[in-house]
PDB file of N, CA, C and O in Angstrom:
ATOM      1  N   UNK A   1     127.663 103.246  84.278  1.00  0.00           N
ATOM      2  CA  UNK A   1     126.320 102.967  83.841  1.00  0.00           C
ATOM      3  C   UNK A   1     125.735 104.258  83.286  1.00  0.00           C
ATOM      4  O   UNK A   1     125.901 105.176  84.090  1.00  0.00           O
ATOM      5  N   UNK A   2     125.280 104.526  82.481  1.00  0.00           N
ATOM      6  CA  UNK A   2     124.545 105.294  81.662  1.00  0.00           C
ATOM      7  C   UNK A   2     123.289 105.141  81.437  1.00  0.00           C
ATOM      8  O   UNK A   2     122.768 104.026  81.408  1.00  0.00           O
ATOM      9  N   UNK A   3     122.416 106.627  81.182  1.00  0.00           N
ATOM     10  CA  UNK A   3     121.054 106.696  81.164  1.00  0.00           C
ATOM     11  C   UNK A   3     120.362 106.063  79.777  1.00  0.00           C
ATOM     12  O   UNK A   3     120.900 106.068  78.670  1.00  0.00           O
ATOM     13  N   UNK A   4     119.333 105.637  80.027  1.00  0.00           N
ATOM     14  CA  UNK A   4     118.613 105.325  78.575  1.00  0.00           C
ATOM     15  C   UNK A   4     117.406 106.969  78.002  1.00  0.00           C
ATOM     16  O   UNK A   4     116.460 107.568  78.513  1.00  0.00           O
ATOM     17  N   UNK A   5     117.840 107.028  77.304  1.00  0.00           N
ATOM     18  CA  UNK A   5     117.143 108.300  77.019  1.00  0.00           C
ATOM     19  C   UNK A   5     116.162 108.113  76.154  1.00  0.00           C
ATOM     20  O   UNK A   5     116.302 107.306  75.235  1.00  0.00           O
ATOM     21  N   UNK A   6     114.659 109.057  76.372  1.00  0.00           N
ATOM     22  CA  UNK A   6     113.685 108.606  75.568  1.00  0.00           C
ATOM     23  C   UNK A   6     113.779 109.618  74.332  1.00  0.00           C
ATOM     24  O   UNK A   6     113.913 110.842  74.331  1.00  0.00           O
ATOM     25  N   UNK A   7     113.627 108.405  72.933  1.00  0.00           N
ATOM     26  CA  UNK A   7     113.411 109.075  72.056  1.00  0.00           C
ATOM     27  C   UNK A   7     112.427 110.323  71.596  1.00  0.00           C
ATOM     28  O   UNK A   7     111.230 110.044  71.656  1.00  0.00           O
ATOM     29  N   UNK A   8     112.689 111.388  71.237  1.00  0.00           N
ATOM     30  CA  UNK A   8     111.615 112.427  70.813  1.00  0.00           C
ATOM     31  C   UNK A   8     110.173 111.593  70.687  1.00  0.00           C
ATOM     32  O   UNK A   8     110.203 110.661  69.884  1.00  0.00           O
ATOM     33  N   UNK A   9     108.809 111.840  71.447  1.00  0.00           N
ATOM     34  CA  UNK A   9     107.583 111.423  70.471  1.00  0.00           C
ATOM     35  C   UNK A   9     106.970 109.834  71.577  1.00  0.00           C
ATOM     36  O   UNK A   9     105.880 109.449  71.999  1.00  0.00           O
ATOM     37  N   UNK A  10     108.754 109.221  71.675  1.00  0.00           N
ATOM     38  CA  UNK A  10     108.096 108.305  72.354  1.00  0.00           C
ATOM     39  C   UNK A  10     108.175 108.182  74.153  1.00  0.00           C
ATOM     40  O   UNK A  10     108.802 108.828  74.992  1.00  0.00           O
ATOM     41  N   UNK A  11     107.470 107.333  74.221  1.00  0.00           N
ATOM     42  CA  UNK A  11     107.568 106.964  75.925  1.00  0.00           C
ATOM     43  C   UNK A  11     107.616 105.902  76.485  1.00  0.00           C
ATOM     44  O   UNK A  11     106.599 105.223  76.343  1.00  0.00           O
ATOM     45  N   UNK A  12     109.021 105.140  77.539  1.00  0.00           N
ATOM     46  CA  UNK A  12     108.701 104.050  78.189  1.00  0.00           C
ATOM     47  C   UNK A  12     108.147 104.256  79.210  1.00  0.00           C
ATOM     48  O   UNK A  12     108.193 105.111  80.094  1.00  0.00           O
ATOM     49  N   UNK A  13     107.315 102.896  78.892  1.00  0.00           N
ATOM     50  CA  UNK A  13     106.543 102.712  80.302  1.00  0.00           C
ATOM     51  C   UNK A  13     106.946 101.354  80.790  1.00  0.00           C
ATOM     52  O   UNK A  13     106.998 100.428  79.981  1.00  0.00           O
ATOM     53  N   UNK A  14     107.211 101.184  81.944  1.00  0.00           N
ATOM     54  CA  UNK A  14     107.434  99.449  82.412  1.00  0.00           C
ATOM     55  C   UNK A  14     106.507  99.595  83.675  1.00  0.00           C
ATOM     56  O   UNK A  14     106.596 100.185  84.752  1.00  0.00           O
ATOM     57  N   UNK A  15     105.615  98.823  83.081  1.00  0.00           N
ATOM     58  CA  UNK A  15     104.667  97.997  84.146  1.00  0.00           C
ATOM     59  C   UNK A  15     104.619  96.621  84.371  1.00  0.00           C
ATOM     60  O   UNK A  15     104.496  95.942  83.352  1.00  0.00           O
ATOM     61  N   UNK A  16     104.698  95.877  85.707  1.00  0.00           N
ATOM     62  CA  UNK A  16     104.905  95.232  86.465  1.00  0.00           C
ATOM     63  C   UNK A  16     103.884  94.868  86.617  1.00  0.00           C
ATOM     64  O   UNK A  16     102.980  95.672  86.842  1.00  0.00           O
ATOM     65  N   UNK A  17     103.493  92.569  86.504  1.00  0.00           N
ATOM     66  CA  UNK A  17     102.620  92.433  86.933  1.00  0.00           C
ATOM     67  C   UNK A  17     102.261  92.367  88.567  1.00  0.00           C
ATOM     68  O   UNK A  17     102.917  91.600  89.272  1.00  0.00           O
ATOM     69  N   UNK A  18     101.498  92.960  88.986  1.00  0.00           N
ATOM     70  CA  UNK A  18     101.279  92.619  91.025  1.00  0.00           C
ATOM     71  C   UNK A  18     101.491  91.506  91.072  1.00  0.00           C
ATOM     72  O   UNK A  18     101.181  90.553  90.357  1.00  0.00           O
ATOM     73  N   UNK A  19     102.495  91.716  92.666  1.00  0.00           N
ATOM     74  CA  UNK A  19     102.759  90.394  93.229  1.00  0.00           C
ATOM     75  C   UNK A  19     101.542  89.523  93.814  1.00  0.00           C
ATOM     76  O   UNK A  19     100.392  89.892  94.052  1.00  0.00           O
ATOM     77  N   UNK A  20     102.048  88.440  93.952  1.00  0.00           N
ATOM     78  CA  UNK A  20     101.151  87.300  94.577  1.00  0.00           C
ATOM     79  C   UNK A  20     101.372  87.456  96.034  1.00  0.00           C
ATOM     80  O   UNK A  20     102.266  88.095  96.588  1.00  0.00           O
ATOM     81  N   UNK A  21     100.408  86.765  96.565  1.00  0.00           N
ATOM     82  CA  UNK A  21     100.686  87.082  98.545  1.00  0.00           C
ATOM     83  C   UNK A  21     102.228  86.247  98.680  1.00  0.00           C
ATOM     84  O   UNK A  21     103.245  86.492  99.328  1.00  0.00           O
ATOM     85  N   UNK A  22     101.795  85.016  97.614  1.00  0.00           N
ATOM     86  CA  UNK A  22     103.346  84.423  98.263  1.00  0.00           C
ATOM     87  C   UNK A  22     104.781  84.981  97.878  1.00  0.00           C
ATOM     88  O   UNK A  22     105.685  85.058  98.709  1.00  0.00           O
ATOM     89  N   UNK A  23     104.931  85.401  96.430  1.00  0.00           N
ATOM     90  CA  UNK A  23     106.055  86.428  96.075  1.00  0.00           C
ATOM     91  C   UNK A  23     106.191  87.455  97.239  1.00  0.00           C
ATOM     92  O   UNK A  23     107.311  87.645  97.713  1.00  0.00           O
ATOM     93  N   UNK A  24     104.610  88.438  97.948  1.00  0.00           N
ATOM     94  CA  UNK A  24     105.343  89.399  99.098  1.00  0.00           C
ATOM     95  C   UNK A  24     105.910  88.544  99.935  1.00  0.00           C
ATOM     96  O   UNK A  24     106.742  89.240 100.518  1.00  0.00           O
ATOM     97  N   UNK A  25     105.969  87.648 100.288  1.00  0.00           N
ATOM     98  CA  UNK A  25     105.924  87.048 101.977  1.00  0.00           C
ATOM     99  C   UNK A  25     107.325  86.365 101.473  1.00  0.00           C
ATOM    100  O   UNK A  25     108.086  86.415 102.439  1.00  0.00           O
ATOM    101  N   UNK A  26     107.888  85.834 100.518  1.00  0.00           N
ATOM    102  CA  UNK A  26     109.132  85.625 100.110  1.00  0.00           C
ATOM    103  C   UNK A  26     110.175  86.896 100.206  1.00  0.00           C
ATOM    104  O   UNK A  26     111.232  87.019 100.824  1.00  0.00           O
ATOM    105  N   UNK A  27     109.529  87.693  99.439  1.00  0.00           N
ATOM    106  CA  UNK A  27     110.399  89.213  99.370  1.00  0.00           C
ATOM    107  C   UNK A  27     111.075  89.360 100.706  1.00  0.00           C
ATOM    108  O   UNK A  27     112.260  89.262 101.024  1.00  0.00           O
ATOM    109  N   UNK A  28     109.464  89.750 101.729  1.00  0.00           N
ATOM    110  CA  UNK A  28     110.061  90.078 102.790  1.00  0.00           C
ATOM    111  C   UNK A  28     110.763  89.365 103.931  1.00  0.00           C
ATOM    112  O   UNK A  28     111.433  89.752 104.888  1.00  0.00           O
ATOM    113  N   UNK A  29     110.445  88.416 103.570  1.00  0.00           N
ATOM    114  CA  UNK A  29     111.987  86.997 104.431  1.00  0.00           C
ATOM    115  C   UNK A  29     113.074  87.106 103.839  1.00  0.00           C
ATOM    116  O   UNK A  29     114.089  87.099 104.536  1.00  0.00           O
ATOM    117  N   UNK A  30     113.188  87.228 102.488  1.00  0.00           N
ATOM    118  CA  UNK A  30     114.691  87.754 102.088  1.00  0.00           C
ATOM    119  C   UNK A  30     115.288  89.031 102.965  1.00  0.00           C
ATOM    120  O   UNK A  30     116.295  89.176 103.657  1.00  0.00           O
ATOM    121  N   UNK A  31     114.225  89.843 102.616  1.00  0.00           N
ATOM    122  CA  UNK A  31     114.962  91.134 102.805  1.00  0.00           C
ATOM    123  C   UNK A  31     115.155  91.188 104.566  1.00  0.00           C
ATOM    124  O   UNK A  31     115.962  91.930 105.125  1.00  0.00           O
ATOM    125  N   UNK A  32     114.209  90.211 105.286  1.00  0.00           N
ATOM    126  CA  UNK A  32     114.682  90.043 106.830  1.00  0.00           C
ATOM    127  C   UNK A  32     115.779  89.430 107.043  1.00  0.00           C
ATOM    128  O   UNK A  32     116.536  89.862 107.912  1.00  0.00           O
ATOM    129  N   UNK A  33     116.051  88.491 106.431  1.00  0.00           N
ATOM    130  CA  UNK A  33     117.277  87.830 106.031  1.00  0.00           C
ATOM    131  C   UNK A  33     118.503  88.686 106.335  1.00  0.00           C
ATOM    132  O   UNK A  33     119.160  88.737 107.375  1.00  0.00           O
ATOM    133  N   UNK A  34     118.685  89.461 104.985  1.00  0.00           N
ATOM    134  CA  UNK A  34     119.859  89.486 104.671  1.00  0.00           C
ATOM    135  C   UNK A  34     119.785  91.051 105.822  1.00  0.00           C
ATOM    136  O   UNK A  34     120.851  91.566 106.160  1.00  0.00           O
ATOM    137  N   UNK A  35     118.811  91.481 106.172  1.00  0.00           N
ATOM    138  CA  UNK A  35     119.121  92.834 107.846  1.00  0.00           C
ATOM    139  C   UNK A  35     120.224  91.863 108.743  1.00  0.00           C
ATOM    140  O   UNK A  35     121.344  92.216 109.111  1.00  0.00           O
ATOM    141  N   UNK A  36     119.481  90.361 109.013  1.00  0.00           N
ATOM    142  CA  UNK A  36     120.304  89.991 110.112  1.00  0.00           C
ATOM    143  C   UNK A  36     121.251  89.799 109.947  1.00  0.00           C
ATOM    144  O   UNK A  36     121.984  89.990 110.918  1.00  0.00           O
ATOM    145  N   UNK A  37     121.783  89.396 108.901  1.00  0.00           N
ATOM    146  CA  UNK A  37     123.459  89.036 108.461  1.00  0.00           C
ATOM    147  C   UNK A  37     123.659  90.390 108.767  1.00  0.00           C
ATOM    148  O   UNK A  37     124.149  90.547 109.885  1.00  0.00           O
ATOM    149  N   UNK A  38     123.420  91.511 108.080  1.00  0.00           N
ATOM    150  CA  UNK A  38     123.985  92.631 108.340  1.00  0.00           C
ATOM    151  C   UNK A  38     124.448  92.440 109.723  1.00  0.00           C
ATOM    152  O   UNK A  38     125.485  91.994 110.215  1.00  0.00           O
ATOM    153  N   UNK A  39     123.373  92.910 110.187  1.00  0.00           N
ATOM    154  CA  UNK A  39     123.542  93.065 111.926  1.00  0.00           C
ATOM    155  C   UNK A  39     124.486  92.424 112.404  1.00  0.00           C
ATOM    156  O   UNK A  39     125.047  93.165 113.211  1.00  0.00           O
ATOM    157  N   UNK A  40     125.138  91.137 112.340  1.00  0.00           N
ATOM    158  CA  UNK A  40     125.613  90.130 112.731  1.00  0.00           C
ATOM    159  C   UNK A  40     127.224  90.732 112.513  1.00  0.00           C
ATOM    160  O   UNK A  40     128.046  91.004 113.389  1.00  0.00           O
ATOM    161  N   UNK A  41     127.335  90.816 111.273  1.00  0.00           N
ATOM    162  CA  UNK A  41     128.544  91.864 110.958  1.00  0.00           C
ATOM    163  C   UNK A  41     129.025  92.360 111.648  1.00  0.00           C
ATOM    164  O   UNK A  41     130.087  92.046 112.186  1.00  0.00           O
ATOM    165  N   UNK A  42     128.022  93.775 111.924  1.00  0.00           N
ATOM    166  CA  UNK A  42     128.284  94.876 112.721  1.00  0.00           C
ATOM    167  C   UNK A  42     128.725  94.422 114.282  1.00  0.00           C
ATOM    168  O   UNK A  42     129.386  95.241 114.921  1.00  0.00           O
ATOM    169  N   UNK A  43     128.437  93.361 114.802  1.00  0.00           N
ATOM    170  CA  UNK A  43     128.704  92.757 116.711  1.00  0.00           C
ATOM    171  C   UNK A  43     130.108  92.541 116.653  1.00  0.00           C
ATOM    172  O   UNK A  43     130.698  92.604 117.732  1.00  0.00           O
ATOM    173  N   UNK A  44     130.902  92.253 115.431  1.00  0.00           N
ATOM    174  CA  UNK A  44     132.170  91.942 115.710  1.00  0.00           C
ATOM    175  C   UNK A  44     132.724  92.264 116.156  1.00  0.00           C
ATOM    176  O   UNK A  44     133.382  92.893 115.327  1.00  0.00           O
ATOM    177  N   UNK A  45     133.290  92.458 117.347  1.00  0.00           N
ATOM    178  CA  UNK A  45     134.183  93.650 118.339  1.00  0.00           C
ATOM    179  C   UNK A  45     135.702  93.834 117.183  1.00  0.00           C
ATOM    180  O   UNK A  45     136.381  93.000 116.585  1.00  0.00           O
ATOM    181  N   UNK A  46     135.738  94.838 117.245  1.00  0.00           N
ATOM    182  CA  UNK A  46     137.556  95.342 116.883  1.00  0.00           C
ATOM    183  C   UNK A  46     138.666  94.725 117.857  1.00  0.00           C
ATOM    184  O   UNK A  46     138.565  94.602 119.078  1.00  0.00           O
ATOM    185  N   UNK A  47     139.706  94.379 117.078  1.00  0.00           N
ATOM    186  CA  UNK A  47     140.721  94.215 118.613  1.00  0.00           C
ATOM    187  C   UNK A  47     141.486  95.289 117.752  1.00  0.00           C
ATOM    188  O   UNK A  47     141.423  95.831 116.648  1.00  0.00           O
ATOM    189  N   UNK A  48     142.634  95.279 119.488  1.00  0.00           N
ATOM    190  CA  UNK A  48     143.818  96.696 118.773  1.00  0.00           C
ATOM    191  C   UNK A  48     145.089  95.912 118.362  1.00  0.00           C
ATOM    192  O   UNK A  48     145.559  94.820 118.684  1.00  0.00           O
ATOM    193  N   UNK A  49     145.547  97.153 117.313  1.00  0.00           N
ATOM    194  CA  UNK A  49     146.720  96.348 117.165  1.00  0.00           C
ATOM    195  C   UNK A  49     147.966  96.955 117.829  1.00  0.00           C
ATOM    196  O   UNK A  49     148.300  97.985 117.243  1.00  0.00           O
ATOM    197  N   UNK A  50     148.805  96.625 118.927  1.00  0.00           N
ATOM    198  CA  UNK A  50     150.045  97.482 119.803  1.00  0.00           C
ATOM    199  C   UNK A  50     151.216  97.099 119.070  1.00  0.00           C
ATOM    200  O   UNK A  50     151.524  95.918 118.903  1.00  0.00           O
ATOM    201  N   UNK A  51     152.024  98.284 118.531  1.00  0.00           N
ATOM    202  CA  UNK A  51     152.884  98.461 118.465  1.00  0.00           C
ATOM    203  C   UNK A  51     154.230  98.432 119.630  1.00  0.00           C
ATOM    204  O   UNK A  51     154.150  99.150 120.627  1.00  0.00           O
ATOM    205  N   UNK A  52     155.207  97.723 119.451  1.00  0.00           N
ATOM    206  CA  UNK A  52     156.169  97.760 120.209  1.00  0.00           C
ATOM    207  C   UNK A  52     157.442  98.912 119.701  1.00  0.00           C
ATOM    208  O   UNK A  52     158.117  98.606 118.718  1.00  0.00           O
ATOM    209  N   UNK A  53     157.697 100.152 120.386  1.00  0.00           N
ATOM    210  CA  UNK A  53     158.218 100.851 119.730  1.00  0.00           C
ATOM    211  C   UNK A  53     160.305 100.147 119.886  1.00  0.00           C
ATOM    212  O   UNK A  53     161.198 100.718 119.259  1.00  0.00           O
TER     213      UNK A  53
END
């Protein structure tokens, strides 16, 4: 991935319209969401693997 570079003279700007209460309150159930899957991941115990020599 590569940078976008601003031309001599000019300038981007990206502005964003503000969210709505319901867009935040979506956001942040996603993003609670997908912590717990994480988490959930992480409980998996390891087993070992024994070699028989």
């Amino acid at each position: 991935m590569s940078l976008i570079k601003e031309p001599k003279g000019i300038d981007f700007i990206i502005q964003s319209p503000p969210l709505t209460e319901k867009e935040r309150i979506e956001i942040s159930e996603f993003i609670a969401s997908r912590k717990a899957k994480k988490n959930v991941v992480k409980k998996i115990p390891k087993t070992k693997v024994i070699m028989k020599k």
